[in-house]
C-alpha positions as CSV (number, residue, x, y, z in Angstrom):
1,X,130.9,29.7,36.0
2,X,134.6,30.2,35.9
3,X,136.3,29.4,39.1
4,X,139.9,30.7,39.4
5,X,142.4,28.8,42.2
6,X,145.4,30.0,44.1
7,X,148.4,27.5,44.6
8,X,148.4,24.0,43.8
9,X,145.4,23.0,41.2
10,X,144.3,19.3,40.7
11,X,142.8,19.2,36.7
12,X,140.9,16.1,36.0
13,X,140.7,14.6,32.3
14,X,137.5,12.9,31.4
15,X,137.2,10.7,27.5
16,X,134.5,8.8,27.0
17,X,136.4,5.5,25.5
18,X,138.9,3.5,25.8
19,X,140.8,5.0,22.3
20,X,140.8,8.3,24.5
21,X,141.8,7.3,27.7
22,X,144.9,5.5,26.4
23,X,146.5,8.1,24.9
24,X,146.1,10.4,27.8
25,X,146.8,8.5,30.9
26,X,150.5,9.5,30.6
27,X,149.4,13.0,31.7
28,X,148.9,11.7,35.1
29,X,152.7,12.7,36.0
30,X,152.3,16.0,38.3
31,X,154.6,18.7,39.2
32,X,154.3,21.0,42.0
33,X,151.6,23.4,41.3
34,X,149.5,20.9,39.2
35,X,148.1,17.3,39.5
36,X,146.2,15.6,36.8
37,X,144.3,12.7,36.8
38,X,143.0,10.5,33.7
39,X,139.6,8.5,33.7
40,X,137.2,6.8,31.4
41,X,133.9,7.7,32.2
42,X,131.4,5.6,29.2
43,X,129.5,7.0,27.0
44,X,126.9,9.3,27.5
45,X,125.4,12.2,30.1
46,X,125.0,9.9,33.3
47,X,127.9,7.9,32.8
48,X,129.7,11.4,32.5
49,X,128.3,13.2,35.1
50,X,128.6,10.4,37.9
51,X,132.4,10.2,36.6
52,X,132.5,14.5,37.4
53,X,131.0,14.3,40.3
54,X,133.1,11.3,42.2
55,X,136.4,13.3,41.0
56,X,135.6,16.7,42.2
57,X,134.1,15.1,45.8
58,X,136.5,12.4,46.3
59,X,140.0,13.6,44.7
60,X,139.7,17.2,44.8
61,X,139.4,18.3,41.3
62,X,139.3,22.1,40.8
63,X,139.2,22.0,36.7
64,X,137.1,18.8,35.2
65,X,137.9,18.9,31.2
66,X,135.6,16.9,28.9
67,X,137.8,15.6,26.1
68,X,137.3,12.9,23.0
69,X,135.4,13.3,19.9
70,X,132.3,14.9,18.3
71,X,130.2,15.7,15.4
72,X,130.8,18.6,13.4
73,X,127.3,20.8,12.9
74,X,127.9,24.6,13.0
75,X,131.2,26.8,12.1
76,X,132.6,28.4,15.3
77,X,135.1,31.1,16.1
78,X,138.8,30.6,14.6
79,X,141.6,30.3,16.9
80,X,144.5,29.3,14.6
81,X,144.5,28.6,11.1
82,X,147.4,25.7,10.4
83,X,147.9,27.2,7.2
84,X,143.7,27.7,5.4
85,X,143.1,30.3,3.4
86,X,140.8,33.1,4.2
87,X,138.6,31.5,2.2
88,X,138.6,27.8,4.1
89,X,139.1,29.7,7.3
90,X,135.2,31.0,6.5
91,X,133.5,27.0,5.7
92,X,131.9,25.0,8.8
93,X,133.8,22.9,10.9
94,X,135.5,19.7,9.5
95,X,136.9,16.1,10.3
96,X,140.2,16.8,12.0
97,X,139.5,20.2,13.4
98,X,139.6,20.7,17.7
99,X,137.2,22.7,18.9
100,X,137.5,24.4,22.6
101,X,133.8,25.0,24.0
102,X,132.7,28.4,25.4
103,X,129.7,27.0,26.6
104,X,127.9,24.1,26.6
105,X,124.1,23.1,26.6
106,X,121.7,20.4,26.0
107,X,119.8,19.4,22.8
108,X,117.9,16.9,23.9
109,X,116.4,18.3,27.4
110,X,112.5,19.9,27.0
111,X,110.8,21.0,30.7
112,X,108.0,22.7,29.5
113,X,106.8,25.7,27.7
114,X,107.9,27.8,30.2
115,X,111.6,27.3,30.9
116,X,114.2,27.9,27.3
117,X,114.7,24.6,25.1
118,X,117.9,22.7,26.5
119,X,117.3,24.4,30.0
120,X,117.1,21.6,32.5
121,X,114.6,23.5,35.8
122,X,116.5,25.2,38.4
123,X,119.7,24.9,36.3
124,X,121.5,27.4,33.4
125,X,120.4,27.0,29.9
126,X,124.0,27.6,28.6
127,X,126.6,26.2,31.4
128,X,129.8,28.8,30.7
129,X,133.3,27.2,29.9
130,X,136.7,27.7,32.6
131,X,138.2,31.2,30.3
132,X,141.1,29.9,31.3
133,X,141.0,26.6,29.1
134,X,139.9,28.8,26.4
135,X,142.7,31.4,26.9
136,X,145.4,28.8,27.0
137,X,144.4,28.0,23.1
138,X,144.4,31.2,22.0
139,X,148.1,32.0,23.1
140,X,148.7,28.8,21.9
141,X,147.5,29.9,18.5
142,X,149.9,29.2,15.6
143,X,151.9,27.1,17.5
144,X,149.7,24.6,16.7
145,X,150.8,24.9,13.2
146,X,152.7,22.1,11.1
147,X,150.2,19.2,12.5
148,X,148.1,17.4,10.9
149,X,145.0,18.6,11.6
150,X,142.9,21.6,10.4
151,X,141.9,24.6,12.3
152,X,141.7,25.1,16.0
153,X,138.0,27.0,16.4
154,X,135.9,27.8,19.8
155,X,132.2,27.6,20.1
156,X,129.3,26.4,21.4
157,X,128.9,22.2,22.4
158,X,125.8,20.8,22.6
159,X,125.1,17.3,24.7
160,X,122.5,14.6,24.0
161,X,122.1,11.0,24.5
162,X,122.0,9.8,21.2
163,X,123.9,9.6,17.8
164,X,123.6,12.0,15.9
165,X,123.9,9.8,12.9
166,X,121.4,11.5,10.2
167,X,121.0,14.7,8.4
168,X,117.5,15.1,9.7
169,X,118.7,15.0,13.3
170,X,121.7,17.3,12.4
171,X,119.2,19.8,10.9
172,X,116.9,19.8,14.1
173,X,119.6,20.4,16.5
174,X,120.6,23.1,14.5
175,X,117.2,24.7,14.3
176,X,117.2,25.1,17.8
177,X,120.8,26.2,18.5
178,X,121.7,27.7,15.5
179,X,125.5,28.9,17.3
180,X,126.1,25.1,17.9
181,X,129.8,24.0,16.7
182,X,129.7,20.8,17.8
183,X,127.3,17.5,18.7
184,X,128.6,15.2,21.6
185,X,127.4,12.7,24.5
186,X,129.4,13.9,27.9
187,X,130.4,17.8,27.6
188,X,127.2,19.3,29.0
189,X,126.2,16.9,31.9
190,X,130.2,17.3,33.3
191,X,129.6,20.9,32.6
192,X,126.6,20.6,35.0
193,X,128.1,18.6,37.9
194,X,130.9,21.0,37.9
195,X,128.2,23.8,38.2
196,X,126.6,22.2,41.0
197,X,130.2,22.0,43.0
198,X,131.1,25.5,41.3
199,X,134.2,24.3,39.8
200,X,135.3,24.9,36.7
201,X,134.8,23.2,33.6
202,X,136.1,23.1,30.2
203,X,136.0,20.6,26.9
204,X,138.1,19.7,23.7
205,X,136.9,18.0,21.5
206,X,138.7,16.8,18.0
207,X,135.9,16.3,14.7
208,X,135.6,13.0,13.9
209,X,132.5,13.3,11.6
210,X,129.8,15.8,10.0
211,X,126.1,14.4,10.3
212,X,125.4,17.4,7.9
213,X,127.5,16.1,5.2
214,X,125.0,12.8,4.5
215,X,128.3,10.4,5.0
216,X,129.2,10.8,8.7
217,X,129.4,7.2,9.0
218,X,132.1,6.4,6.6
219,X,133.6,9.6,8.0
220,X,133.1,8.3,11.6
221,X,135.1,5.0,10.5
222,X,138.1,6.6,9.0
223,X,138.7,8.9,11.3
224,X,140.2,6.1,14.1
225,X,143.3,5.1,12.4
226,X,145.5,8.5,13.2
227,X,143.2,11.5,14.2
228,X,142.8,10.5,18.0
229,X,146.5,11.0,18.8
230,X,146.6,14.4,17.5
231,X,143.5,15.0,19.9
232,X,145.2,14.0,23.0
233,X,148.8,15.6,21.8
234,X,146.6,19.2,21.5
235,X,144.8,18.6,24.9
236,X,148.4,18.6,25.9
237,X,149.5,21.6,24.3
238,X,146.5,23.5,25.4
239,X,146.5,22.7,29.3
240,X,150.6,23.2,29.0
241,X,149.5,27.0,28.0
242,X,147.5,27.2,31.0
């Protein structure tokens, strides 16, 4: 559901953990068509959710963007290319890459034979991205170019409330959504609260590990000394685009 607004807008920022949230409170500035606000929600769906819910009801939000980190599984659609090749522009997703979601869904929700696997009753199986999130990276684009991350894709998140920490778990998600870009705790169940209050919703997230790769761990460890500041400076960038 993509919800457009007229006039002032109020966009609120969710991360996960404290890394996050530190290096995106300073967003919280506002000038006279938008206001932002920062929060830390914890990890994982309800924790998420609750945190969506108590921003769009009791401050107003119009736009609720999930932001952090998240396991690379799939390829997704190129936005930018920082300088690959054709040839690295074609490999999956790797550490360092940001990924804006078109879509979210669940990969850890079964209701029965009858309803699509991920689908939770009642509710969409796929819960669709704000465009406008998505837009704002694309005319971003090359501008993006000279930092030290690697390409700027789009795609599909998937949500679940667990780690996904081994190949085997990698490979089953993937058998079920086999357009999924990206693994992560929160995107999906603030997509959902934001569906249920029709605002819109949107999520960047920055790679910080590829189950698929058999060493996500040791990627997952390295990844903390520089890449999360990149994350937060291209959250930035994108919503400045808007």
């Amino acid at each position: 559901m993509t919800i457009y607004i007229i006039g002032e807008m109020k966009i609120a920022i969710i991360a996960a953990m404290d890394k996050e949230y530190e290096l995106l409170k300073d967003l919280e500035a506002s000038n006279s068509k938008t206001k932002y606000k920062v929060v830390k929600s914890g990890v994982g769906k309800v924790n998420a959710a609750l945190c969506a819910h108590e921003l769009i009801k009791d401050w107003g939000a119009d736009l609720v963007i999930s932001t952090g980190v998240g396991g690379a599984i799939g390829n997704g659609k190129r936005i930018s290319s920082n300088g690959a090749t054709d040839e690295e522009m074609k490999q999956d997703v790797k550490v360092g890459d940001v990924v804006v979601a078109e879509r979210a869904v669940y990969h850890d929700v079964y209701c029965g034979e009858e309803i699509a696997y991920g689908q939770v009753q009642d509710m969409p199986l796929y819960y669709e991205a704000d465009k406008r999130i998505v837009e704002a990276a694309e005319r971003l684009g090359e501008a993006m170019a000279g930092f030290p991350w690697g390409v700027i894709r789009k795609g599909l998140m998937v949500t679940g409330d667990w780690f996904v920490d081994t190949v085997e778990k990698a490979e089953a998600i993937r058998s079920k959504f086999g357009d999924a870009t990206v693994i992560d705790m929160e995107s999906a169940a603030i997509a959902q609260a934001c569906y249920k209050h029709g605002k819109g919703f949107a999520s960047i997230r920055m790679v910080s590990d590829t189950p698929l790769a058999g060493n996500n761990r040791e990627q997952y460890d390295n990844f903390w000394a520089e890449a999360p500041k990149w994350l937060a400076e291209s959250v930035k960038m994108i919503i400045n685009k808007m």
